[in-house]
N, C-alpha and C positions, 0 to 999 in steps of 0.2 A: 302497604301504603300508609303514609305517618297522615292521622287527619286532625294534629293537633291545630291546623291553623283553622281548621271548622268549629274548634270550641269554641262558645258563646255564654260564656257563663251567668248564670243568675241566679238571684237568692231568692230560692222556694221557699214558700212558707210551711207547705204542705210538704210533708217525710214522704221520697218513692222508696223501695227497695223493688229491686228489680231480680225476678228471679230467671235464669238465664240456662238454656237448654247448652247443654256440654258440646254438642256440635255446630251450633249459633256464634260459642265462642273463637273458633278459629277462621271466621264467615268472614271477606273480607268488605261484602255488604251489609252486613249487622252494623244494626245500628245503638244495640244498647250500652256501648263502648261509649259511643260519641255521646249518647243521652247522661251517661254516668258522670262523665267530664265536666257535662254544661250544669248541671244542676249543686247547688250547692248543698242540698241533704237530701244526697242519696245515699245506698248503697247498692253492688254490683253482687251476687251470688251466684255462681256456676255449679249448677248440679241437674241431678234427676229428684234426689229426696232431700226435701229439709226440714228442718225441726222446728216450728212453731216457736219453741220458747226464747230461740235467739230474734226471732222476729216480732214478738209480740211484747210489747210494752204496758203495763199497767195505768200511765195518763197516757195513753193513745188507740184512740178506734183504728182498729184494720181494717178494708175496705180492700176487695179485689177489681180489677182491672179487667174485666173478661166480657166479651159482648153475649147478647140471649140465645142461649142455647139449652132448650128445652128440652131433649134429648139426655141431655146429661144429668139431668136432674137436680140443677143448683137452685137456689132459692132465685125470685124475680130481682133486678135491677130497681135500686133505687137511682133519684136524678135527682143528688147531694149536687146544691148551688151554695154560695158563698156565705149564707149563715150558717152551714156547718162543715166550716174549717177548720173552726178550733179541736186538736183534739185528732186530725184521721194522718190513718198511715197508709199508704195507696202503695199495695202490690202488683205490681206486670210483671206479666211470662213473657220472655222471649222466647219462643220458638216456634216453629210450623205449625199448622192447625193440627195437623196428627200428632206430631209432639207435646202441643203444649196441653191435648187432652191427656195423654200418657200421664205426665207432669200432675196434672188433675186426679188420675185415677191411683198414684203412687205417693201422693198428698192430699189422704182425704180430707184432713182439716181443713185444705183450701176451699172443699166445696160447700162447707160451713159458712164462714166467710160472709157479711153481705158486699153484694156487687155494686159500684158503681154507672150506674146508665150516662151514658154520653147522651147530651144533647145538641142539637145542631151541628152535626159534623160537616167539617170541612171534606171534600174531597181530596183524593191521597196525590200528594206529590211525588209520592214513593214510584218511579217509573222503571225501578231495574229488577223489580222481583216480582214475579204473576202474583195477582190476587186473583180469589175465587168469585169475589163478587166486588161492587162498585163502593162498597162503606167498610170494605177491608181497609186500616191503617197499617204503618208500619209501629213498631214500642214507639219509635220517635214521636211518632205523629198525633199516635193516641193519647201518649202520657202527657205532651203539651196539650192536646183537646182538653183533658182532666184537669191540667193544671188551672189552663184558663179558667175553667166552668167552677172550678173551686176557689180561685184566688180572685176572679172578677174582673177579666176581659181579657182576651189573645194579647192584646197590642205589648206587652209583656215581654211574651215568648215569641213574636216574631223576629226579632232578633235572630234565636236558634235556629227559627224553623226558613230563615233566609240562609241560616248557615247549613241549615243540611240540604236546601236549593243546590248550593255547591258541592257537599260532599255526593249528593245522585248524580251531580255532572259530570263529575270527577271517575266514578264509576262508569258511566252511562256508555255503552260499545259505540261507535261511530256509525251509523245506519250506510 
C-alpha cells in the first residue's frame, strides 16, 4: 500500500536515526517508513546489529528512545525539555517489545546510551496493533512525543500525527 500521500513533512531541529528491526521492515503497519518520510533529518537503518561509529557524531549527544525498564538494566531516564536541544541525536527502535530488547542485548552500547523520559504522553492513536499496556506508543507516536518535548510544543507535529490518523484508517479491518 503507497502511503506517500500520508507524508507530512517537517523540519526537525532535533536529528532521529531510527533503528529498525529486519522484520518491521516488510510490516505493512510499521510505521517507521512513514516517520522517515515526514521528518526532515532523519535516517532509516534496517538491522539486528549496528555500529555505533556510523551513528555517533562528535558535536552531537545520543540519547535513546526507550521507555523504563528496569529489568534490563539501563541507566534511569532523563526528561530532556527544550533547553537541551542543542546538540542531541535521538535513537528509536522499531520493533516488538521482544525484539527490540533482542536489538538491546546484541547492541550493547545502546544500553550505555542515556535515555530519554517522555513526559505527558499522549494516549496511542495507534489502534491496529495490540499494545501491552495503556502508554505503549507506536515509533510514530513516540518520536513526535520526543520531538515536541524537545522542540517546544506538539502543535508542530500535529500535522503528521493527523496524518498518520489516516494512515491507521487506511489500515484499520472494517469491524
Amino acid at each position: 500500500m503507497c502511503i506517500c500521500h500520508w507524508v507530512m513533512h517537517v523540519d526537525n531541529r532535533v536529528e532521529v536515526v531510527i533503528l529498525q528491526h529486519p522484520l518491521e521492515a516488510g510490516e505493512a503497519k510499521g510505521t517507521a517508513r512513514l516517520l522517515h518520510m515526514c521528518l526532515a533529518r532523519s535516517e532509516l537503518h534496517v538491522g539486528e546489529v549496528f555500529d555505533i561509529a556510523h551513528l555517533a557524531r562528535p558535536d552531537r549527544q545520543v540519547w535513546l528512545l526507550y521507555p523504563d525498564t528496569p529489568q534490563i538494566g539501563m541507566p534511569k531516564p532523563v526528561a530532556l525539555t527544550v533547553g537541551h536541544l542543542q546538540g542531541v541525536r535521538l535513537v528509536v527502535l522499531d520493533a516488538t517489545w521482544r525484539k527490540s530488547r533482542k536489538m538491546l542485548h546484541l547492541n550493547p552500547w545502546l544500553l550505555q546510551l542515556p535515555r530519554l523520559a517522555l513526559v505527558d504522553l499522549p494516549l496511542s492513536r495507534y489502534r491496529i496493533r495490540k499494545a501491552h499496556r495503556p502508554e505503549q506508543l507506536s515509533t510514530f507516536e513516540a518520536t513526535c512525543a520526543a520531538l515536541a518535548q524537545l522542540e517546544g510544543g506538539a502543535k508542530r507535529f500535529e500535522p503528521m500525527l493527523q496524518a498518520f490518523d489516516g494512515f491507521v484508517r487506511q489500515h484499520a479491518v472494517p469491524v
